[in-house]
C-alpha positions as CSV (number, residue, x, y, z in Angstrom):
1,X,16.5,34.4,-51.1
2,X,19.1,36.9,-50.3
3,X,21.4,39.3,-52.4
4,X,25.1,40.5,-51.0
5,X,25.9,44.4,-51.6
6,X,29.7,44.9,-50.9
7,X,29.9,48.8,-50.1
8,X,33.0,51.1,-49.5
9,X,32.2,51.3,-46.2
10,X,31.3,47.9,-45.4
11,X,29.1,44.7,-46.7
12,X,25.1,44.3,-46.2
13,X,22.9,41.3,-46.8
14,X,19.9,41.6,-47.6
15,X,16.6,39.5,-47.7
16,X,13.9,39.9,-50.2
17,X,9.8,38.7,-50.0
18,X,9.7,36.6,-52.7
19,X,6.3,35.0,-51.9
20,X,4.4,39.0,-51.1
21,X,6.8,40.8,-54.0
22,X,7.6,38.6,-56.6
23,X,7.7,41.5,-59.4
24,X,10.0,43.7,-57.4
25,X,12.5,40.5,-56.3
26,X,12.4,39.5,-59.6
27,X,13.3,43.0,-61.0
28,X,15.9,43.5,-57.9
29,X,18.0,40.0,-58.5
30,X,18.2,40.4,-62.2
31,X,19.3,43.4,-62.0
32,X,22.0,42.5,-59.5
33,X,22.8,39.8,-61.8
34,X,23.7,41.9,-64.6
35,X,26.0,43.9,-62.6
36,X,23.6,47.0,-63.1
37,X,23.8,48.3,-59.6
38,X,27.9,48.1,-59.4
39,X,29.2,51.5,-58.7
40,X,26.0,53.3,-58.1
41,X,26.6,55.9,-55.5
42,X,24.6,56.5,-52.3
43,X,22.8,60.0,-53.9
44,X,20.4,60.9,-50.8
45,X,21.5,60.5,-47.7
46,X,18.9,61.6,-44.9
47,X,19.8,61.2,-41.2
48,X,17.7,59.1,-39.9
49,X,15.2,58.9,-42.5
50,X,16.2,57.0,-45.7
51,X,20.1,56.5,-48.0
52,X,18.8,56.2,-51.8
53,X,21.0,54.3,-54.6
54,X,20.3,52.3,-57.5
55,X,20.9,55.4,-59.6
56,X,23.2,54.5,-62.6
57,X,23.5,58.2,-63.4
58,X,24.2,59.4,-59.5
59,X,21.7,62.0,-60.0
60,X,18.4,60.5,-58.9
61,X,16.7,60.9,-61.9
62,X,17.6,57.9,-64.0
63,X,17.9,54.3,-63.8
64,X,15.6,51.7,-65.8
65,X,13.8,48.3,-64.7
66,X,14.8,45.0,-65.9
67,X,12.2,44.2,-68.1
68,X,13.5,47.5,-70.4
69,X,16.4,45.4,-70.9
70,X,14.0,42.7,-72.5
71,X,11.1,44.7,-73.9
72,X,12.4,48.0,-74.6
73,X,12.3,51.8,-73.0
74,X,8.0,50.9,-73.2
75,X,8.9,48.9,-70.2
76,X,11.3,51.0,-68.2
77,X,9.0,51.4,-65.4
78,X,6.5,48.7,-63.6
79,X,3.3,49.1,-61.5
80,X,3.4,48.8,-57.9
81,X,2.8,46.0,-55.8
82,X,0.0,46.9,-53.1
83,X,-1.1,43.5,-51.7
84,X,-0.6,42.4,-48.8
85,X,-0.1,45.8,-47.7
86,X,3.8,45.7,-45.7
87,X,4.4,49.1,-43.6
88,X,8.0,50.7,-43.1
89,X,8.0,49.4,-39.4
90,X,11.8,48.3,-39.6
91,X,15.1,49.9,-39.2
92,X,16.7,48.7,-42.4
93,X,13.9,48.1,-44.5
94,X,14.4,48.1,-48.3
95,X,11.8,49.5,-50.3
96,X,11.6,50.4,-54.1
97,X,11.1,54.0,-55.4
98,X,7.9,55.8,-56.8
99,X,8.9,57.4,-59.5
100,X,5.7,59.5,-59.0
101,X,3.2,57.6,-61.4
102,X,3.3,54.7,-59.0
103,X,5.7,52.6,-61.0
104,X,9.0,51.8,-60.3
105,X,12.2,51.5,-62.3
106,X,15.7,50.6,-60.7
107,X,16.0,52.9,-57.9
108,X,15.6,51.8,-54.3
109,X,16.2,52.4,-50.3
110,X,17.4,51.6,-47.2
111,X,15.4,52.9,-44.1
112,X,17.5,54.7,-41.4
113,X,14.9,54.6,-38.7
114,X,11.7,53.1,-37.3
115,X,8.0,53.4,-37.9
116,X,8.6,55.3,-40.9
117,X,4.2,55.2,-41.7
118,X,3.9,58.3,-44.4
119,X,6.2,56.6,-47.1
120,X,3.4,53.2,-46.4
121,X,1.5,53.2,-49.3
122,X,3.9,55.6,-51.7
123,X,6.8,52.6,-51.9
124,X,6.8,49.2,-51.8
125,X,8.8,47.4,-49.2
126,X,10.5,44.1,-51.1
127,X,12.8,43.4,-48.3
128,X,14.8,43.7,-45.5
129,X,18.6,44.5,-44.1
130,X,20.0,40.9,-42.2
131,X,23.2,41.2,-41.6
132,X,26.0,44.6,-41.7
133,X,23.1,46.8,-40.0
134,X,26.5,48.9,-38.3
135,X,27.6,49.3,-42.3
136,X,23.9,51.3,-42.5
137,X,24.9,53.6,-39.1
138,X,27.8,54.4,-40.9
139,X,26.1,55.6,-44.2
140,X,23.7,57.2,-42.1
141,X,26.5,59.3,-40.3
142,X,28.0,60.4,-43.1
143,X,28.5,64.5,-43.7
144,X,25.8,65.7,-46.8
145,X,25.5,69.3,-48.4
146,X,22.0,70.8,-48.1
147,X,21.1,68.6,-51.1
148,X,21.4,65.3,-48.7
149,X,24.3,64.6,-50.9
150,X,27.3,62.9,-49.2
151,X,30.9,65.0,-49.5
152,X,32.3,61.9,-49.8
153,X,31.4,59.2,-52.1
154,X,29.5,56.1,-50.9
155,X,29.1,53.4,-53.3
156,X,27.8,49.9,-54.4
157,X,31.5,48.6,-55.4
158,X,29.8,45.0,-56.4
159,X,26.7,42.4,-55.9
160,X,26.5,39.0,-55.4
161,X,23.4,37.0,-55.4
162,X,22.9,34.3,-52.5
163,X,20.3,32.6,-53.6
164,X,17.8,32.9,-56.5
165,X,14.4,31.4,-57.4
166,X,13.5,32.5,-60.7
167,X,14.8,31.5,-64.0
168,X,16.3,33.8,-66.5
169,X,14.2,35.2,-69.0
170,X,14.7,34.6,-72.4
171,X,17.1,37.0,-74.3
172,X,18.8,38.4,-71.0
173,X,22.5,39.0,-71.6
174,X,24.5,38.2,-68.5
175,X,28.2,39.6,-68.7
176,X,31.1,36.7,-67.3
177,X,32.8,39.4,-65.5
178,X,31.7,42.4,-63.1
179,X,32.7,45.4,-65.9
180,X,35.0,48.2,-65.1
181,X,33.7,51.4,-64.1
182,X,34.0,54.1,-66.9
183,X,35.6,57.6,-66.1
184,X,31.6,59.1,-66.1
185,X,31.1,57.3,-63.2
186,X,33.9,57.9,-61.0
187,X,34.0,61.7,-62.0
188,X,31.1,62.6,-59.0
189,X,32.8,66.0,-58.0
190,X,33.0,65.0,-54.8
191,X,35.7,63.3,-52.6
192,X,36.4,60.0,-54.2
193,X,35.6,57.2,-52.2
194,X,38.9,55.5,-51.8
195,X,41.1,58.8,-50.8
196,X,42.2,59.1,-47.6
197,X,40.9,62.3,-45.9
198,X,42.4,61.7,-42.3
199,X,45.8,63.7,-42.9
200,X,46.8,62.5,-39.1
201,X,46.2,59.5,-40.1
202,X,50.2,57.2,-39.1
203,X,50.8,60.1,-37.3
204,X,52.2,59.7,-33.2
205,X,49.6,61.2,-30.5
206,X,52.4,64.4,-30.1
207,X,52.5,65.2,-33.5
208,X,48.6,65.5,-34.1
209,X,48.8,67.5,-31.0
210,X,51.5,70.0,-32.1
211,X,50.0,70.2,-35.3
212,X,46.6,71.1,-33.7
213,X,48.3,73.9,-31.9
214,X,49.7,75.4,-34.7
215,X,46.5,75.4,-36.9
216,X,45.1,77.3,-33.8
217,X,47.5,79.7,-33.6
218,X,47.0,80.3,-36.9
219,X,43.6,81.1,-36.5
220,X,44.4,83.3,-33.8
221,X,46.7,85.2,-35.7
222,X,44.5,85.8,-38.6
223,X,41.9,87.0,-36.1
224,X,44.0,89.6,-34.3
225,X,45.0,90.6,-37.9
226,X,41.0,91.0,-38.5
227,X,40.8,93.2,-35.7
228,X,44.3,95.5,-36.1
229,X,46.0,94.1,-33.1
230,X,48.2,92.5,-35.4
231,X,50.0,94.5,-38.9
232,X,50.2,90.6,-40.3
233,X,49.2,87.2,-39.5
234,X,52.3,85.5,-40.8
235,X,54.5,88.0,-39.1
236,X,56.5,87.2,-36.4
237,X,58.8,89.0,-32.8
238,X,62.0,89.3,-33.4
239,X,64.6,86.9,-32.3
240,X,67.3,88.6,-31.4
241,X,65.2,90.8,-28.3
242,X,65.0,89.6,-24.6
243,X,62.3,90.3,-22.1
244,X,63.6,90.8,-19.1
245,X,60.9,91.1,-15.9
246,X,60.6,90.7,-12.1
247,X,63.4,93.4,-11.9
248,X,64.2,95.7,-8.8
249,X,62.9,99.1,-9.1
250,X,66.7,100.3,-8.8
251,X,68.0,98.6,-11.9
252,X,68.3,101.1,-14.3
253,X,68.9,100.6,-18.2
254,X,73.0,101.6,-18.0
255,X,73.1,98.7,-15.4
256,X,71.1,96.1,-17.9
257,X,73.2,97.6,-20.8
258,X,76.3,96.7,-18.6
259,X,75.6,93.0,-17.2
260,X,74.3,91.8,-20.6
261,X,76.7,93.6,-23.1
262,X,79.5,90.5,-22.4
263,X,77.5,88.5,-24.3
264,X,77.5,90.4,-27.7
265,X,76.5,94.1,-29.3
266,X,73.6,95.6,-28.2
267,X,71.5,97.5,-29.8
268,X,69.3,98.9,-27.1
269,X,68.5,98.6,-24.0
270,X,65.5,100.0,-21.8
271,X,63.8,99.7,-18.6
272,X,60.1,100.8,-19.1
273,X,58.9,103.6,-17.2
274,X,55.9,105.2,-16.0
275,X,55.0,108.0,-17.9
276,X,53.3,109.9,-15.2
277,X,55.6,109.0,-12.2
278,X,59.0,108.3,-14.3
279,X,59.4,105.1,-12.3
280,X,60.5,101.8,-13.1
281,X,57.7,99.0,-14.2
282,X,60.4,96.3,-13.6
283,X,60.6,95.0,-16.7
284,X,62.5,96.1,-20.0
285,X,63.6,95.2,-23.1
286,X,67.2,94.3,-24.8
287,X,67.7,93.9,-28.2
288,X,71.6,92.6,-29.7
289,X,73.0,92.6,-33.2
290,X,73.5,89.2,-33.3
291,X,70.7,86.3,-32.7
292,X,73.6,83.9,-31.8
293,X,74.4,86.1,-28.9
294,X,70.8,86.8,-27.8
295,X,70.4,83.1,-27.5
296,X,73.3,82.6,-25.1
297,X,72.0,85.5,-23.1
298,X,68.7,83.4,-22.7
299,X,70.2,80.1,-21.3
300,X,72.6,81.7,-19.0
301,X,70.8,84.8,-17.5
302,X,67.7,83.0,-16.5
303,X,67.2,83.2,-13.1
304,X,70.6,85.1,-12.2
305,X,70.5,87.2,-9.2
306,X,70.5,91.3,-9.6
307,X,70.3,93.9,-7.6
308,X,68.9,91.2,-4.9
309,X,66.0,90.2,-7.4
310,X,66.0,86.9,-9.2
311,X,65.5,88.0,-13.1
312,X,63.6,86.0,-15.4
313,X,64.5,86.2,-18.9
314,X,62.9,85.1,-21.9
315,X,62.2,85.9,-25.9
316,X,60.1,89.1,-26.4
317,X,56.6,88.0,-27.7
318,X,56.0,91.5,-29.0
319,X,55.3,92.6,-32.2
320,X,54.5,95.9,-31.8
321,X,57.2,97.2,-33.6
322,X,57.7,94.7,-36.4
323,X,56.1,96.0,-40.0
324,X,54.7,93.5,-42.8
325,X,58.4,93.0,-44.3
326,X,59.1,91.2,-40.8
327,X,61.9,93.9,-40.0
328,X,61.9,96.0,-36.4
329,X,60.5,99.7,-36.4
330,X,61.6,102.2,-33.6
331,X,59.2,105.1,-33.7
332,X,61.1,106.3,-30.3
333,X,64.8,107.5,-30.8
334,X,67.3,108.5,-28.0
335,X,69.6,111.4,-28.4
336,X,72.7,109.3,-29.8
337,X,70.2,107.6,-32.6
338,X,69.3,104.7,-30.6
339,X,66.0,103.1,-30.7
340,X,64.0,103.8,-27.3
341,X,61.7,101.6,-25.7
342,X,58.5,103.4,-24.6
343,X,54.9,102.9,-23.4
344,X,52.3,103.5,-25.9
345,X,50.7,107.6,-25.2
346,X,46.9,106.9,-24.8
347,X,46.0,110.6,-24.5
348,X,47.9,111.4,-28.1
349,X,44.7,109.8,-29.5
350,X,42.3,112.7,-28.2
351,X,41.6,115.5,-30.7
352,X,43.1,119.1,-30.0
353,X,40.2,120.6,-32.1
354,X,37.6,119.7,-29.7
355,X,38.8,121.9,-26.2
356,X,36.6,124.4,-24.9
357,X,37.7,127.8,-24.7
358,X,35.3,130.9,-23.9
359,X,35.0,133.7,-26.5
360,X,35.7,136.5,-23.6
361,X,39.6,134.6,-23.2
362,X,40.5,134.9,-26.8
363,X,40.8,138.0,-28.7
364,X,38.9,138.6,-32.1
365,X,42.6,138.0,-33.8
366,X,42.9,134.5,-32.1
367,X,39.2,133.4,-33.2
368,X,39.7,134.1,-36.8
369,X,43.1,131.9,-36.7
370,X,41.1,129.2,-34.9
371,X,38.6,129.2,-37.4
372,X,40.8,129.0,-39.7
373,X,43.1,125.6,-38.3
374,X,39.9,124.0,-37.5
375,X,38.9,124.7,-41.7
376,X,42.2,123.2,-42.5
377,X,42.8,120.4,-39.6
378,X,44.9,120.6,-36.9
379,X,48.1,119.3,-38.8
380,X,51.6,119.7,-37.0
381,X,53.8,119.5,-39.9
382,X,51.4,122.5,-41.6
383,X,54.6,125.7,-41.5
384,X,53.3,128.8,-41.2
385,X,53.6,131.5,-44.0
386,X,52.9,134.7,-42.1
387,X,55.5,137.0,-40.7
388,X,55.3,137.1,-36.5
389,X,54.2,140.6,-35.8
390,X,55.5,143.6,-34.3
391,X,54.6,144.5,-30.9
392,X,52.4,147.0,-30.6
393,X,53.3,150.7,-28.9
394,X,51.2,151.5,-25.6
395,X,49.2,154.0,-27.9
396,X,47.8,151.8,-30.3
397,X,46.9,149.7,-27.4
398,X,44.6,152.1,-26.2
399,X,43.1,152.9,-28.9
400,X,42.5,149.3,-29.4
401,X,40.9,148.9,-26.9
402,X,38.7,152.1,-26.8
403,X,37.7,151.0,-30.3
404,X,36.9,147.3,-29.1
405,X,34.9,149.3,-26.0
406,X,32.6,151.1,-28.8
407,X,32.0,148.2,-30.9
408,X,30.6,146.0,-27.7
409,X,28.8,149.0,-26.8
410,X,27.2,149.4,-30.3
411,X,26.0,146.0,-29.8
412,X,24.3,145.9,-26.9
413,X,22.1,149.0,-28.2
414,X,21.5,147.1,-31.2
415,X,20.2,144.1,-28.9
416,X,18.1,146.2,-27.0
417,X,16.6,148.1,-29.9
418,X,16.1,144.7,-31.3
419,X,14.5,143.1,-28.0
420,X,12.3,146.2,-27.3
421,X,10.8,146.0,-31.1
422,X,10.4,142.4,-30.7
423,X,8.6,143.0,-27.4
424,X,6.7,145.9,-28.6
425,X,5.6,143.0,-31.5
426,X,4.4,140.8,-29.1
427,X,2.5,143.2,-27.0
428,X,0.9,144.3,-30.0
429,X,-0.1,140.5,-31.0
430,X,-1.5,139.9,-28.0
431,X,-3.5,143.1,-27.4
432,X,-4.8,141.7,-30.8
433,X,-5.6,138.3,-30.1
434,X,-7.4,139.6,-26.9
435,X,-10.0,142.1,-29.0
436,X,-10.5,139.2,-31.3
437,X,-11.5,136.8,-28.3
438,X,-13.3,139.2,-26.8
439,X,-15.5,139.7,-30.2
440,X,-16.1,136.2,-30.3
441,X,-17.2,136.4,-26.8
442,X,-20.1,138.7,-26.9
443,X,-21.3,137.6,-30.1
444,X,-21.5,133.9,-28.8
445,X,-23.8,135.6,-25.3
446,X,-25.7,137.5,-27.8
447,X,-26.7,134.2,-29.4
448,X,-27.1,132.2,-26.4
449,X,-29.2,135.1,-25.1
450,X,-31.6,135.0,-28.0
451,X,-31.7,131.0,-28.0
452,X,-32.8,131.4,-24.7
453,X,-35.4,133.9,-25.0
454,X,-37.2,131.9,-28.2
455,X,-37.1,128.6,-25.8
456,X,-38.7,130.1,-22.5
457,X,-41.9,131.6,-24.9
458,X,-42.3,128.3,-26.1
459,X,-42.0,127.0,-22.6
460,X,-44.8,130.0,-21.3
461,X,-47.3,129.6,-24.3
462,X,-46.9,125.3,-23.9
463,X,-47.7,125.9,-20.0
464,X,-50.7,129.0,-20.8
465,X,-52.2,126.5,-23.2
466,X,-52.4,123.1,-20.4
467,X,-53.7,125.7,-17.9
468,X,-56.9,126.6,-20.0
469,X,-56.9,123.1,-20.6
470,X,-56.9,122.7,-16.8
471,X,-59.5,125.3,-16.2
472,X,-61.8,123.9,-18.5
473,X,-62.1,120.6,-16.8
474,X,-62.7,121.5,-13.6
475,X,-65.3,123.6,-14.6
476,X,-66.7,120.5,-15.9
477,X,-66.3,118.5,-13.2
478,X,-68.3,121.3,-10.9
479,X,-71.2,121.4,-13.1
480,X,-71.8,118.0,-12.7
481,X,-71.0,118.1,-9.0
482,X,-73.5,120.6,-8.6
483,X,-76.2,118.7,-10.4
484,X,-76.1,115.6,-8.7
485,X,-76.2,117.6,-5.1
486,X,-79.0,119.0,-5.9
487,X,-81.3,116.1,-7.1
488,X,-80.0,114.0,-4.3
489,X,-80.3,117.3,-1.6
490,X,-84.1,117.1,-3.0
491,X,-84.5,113.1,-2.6
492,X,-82.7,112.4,1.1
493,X,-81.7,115.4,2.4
494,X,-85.0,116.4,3.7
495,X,-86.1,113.0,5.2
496,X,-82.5,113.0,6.7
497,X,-83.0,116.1,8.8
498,X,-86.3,114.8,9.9
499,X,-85.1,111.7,11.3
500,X,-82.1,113.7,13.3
501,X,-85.0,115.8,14.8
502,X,-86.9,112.9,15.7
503,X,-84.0,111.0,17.2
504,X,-83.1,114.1,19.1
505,X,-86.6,114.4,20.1
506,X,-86.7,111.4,21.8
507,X,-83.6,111.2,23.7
């Protein structure tokens, strides 16, 4: 028993377990068989993991068993079949949908990998892919949002059942014809499933490749325009300017002007110098009137010979000088009101307001006009509305500077004043500081001294009392010494000395 699903990527065959699922087969070819599943989409694509369909709705919360068709929306769901238990071992295996009560309406799955063992026990595998297993790698590449929802659409375009056990039950309306989609169903949001999204697609190996290059260029562009490098990113140089390098470091811009002026009106013409040296960096610029005539300057000048140096000449890439509207800006103008080539100043960028000058090099006049640009900004076009003034006569001079003489005078008494109070100040808080710690000093002795009085009494009367104690028993212990000499002095001691005499005697 085995049911054909012709996809829009491709056909897969498919063979149910009639004899270990006969309520899910059953439920699966009927439905086939009234054209239920034709143009469900592919809602839930997971690499590697499952592709779900069987959604009429495409949102993966509808769809509806067979038997609904026969006994109403009481029967939209069935139980699930359990025994014999078969586990998602198989790549391609095809396994109804819990819908989370452990029924299962119209909704299946294809699996996308092996030894899939959590989903055994939670859906019921009916069957299993035969034949168009490459059509599965395909769904299974396809590009999904974060929703495992393909960009494109992948759908179920028709079914046709191969073979088919079971008799049709009673009151089941089978349609002659597969129906026609309606406009809900082919209105996904997405990319429709037959466009075309290959735009190269017809297209010669050169012309993918040129039109490669341009879309990166585009990018480029947009990203120098990001950064400031360029004013646009549609902008573009100027066709009617040559760059002209490799020159010799005698050819001047009179010369250029000269050799390349046969070939039309030229606008201008400059060799760019070194700003510090004034010397030639062998390359320059020429700009004519007409485009026609910069083009014929191209072909022909290439490689000519000057000033024993082979030129090479080409269009300038440079758009330095070009504005939004795409027209050329000279910010550089020569004497006779031509436009002047030159290399970009990098010290014009550093700040005037920022040099160090000492206070001793500029008078008191100059400080209070500096103050005053820095309030203001250091603006070149700012015009001046004071008078320049008169030069002063020797006398007033002098008396200037006898005056300026006092005043720095005046201040440094006023700094010494000022640093002998403060140092009288600190003396004083110090010689303060001092009595206080030396108060605390004697107070804290005095204390220590009478701690240590109160403990050495107690340490004399404790020793005065264990040597009375001391005294006592030994007295004790002599009194009872004494009474046992005598009564043994009385019992041996005479029969001892006798014995010595004797003894002695004898000898």
């Amino acid at each position: 028993m085995a049911v054909l699903l012709e996809t829009t990527l491709g056909d897969i065959v498919v063979d149910l377990y009639p004899e270990e699922r006969p309520r899910c087969c059953l439920n699966f070819l009927k439905l086939c068989k009234i054209k239920y599943y034709n143009y469900c989409l592919f809602h839930s694509i997971q690499t590697d993991f499952m592709a779900q369909t069987g959604d009429p709705t495409g949102t993966g919360k509808g769809g509806a068993s067979i038997f609904s068709k026969l006994y109403g929306d009481q029967a939209k769901y069935f139980e699930m079949e359990t025994s014999p238990r078969i586990k998602h071992t198989k790549k391609g295996a095809v396994s109804m949908v819990n819908n989370g009560s452990e029924c299962h309406g119209s909704q299946f799955f294809f699996t996308l990998a092996e030894n899939l063992d959590y989903l055994d026990g939670q859906h019921t595998v009916f069957g299993e892919v035969s034949e168009g297993m490459e059509i599965l790698m395909k769904i299974n590449e396809a590009i999904c949002d974060k929703e495992n929802r393909p960009y494109q659409d992948i759908r179920i375009n028709h079914t046709v059942i191969l073979d088919d056990p079971y008799d049709d039950p009673k009151g089941l309306e089978i349609p002659d014809r597969s129906p026609e989609p309606s406009k809900e169903q082919l209105e996904s949001g997405r990319i429709g499933a037959d466009e075309e999204i290959d735009d190269t697609k017809g297209m010669a190996a050169e012309e993918v490749e040129e039109r490669f290059k341009e879309k990166e260029a585009k990018a480029k562009a947009q990203i120098l325009e990001m950064i400031g490098d360029l004013p646009d990113a549609d902008v573009k140089p100027p066709e009617n300017v040559l760059f002209v390098c490799k020159l010799n470091p005698v050819t001047t811009s009179e010369d250029l002007e000269i050799i390349f002026s046969r070939f039309g009106k030229i606008n201008s013409c400059e060799v760019i110098k070194d700003k510090v040296t004034d010397d030639s960096l062998q390359y320059a610029f020429i700009e004519f009137e007409r485009e026609e005539d910069c083009e014929e300057a191209y072909f022909k000048m290439d490689n000519v010979l000057i000033d024993e140096r082979r030129i090479h000449v080409d269009f300038s890439q440079s758009v330095a000088k070009v504005n939004k509207q795409g027209k050329v800006v000279w910010e550089h103008q020569k004497p006779d009101g031509r436009p002047q080539y030159k290399i970009k100043d990098q010290t014009s960028r550093q700040s005037k307001k920022y040099d160090l000058v000492l206070d001793d090099d500029v008078p008191s006049s100059s400080k209070s006009a500096s103050r005053s640009r820095h309030r203001h900004g250091d603006s070149e076009e700012r015009v001046s509305s004071k008078k320049p003034k008169r030069r002063k006569s020797s006398k007033s001079e002098s008396s200037d500077s006898e005056q300026e003489r006092r005043r720095k005078d005046q201040k440094k008494k006023k700094k010494r004043r000022d640093s002998s109070s403060e140092d009288e100040d600190r003396n004083r808080r110090k010689d303060s500081s001092r009595e206080d710690r030396d108060r605390r000093d004697r107070h804290r002795g005095q204390e220590d001294r009478r701690e240590r009085s109160y403990r050495d009494e107690d340490r004399y009367r404790g020793k005065d009392r264990e040597r009375g104690k001391d005294r006592e028993r030994d007295s004790r212990g002599n009194s009872r010494k004494d009474k046992y000499r005598d009564r043994d002095g009385d019992r041996y001691g005479g029969r001892s000395r006798d014995r010595y005499r004797d003894e002695r005697d004898r000898r």
